[in-house]
C-alpha positions in Angstrom: 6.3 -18.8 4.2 7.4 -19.7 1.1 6.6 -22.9 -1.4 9.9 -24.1 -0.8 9.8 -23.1 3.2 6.3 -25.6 2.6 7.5 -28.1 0.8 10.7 -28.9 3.3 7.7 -29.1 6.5 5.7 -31.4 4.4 8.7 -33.6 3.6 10.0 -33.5 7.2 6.4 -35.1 8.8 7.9 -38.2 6.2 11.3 -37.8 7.7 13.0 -37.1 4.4 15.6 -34.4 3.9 16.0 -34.2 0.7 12.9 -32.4 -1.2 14.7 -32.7 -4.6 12.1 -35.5 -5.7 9.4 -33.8 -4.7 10.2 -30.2 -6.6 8.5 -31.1 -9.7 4.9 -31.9 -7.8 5.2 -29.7 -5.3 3.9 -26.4 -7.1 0.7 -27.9 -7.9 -0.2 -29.6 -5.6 0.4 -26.0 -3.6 -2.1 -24.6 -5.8 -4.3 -27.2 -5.3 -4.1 -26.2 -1.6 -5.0 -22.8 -2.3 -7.6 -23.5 -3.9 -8.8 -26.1 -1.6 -8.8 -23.6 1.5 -9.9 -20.7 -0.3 -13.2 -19.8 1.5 -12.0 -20.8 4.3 -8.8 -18.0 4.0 -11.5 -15.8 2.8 -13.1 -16.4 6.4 -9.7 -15.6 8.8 -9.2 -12.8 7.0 -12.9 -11.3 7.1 -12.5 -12.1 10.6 -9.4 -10.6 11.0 -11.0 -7.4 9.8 -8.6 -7.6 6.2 -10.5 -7.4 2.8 -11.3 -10.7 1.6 -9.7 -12.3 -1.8 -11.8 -12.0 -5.0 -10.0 -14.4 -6.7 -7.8 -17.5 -5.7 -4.1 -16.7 -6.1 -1.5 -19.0 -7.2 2.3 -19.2 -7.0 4.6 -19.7 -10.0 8.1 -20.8 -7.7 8.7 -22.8 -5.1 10.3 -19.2 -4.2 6.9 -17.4 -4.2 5.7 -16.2 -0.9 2.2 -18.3 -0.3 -0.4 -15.6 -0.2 -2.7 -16.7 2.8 -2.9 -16.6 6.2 -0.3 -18.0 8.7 -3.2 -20.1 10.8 -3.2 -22.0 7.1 -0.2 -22.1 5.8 2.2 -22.5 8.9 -0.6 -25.1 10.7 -2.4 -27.1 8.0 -0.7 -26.7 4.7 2.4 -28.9 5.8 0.0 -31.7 6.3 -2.2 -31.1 3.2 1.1 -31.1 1.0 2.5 -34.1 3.0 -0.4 -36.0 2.2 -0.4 -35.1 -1.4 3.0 -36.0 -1.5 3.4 -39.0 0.5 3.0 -42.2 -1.2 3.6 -45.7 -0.4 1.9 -49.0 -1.2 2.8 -50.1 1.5 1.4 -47.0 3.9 -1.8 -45.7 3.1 -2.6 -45.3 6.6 0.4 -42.2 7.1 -0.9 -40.9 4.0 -4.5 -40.7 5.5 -3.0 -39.6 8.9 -1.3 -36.6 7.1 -4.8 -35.7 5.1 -7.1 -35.9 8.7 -4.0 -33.8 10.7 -5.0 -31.2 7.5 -8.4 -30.9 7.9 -8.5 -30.8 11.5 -5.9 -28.1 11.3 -7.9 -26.3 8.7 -10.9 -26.6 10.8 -8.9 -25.3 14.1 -8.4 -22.3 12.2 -11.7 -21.3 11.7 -13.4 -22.3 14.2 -14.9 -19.1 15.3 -15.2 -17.5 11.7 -17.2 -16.5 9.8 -17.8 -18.3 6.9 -17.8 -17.1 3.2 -20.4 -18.7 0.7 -19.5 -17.8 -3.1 -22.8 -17.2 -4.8 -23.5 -19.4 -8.1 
C-alpha cells in the first residue's frame, strides 16, 4: 500500500472524497505511524520468520510504498491516520473512535507474537 493508497482509507472512515486537504499532513503523521508500530512490525515479521528492521523507515511521497507489514498497514493504519487526521470541535468522540479501532487493530495483529524489546 501506498501513502496515498492510506491516506484515501483514512479519509473514507470520515466519508470525505477528496484527500486534497489532507496531502500536506498526511506524510507525517504516516511517519509518525511507523514509528508508533515499530516494535510491534518488528514482532509480525520475527514471527513470520523475516529478518527484523534495525532501524525505523520512513516515506518521503505520498507515492512511497509503506514498508511494513499488511496485518498493519491494510488493518490499523487507516484508523491511526484517520484519527490523526480527523478533527472536529464538535466530534471528539469519532476522533477517539478512530484512535481505539487503531489500537485494537494493532493489538489483533500481534496477538500471538512475539514481542521485540529495544535494549537502552
Amino acid at each position: 500500500m501506498t501513502g496515498r493508497e492510506l491516506l484515501t482509507a483514512a479519509c473514507h472512515l470520515f466519508f470525505d472524497t477528496n484527500t486534497a486537504y489532507y496531502e500536506p499532513f498526511a506524510l507525517t503523521h504516516i511517519n509518525m505511524l511507523l514509528s508508533d508500530t515499530y516494535e510491534a512490525n518488528n514482532g509480525i515479521r520475527l514471527n513470520n520468520g523475516k529478518t527484523i528492521l534495525t532501524e525505523i523507515p520512513s516515506i518521503v511521497a505520498l507515492s512511497d510504498h509503506i514498508p511494513y507489514e499488511d496485518s498493519l498497514v491494510r488493518g490499523a493504519f487507516p484508523y491511526g491516520l484517520a484519527s490523526k487526521l480527523y478533527f472536529d470541535d464538535n466530534d471528539t468522540g469519532r476522533q477517539m473512535l478512530f484512535q481505539q479501532h487503531f489500537v485494537n487493530a494493532v493489538n489483533e495483529s500481534e496477538r500471538g507474537f512475539v514481542k521485540i524489546t529495544r535494549g537502552i
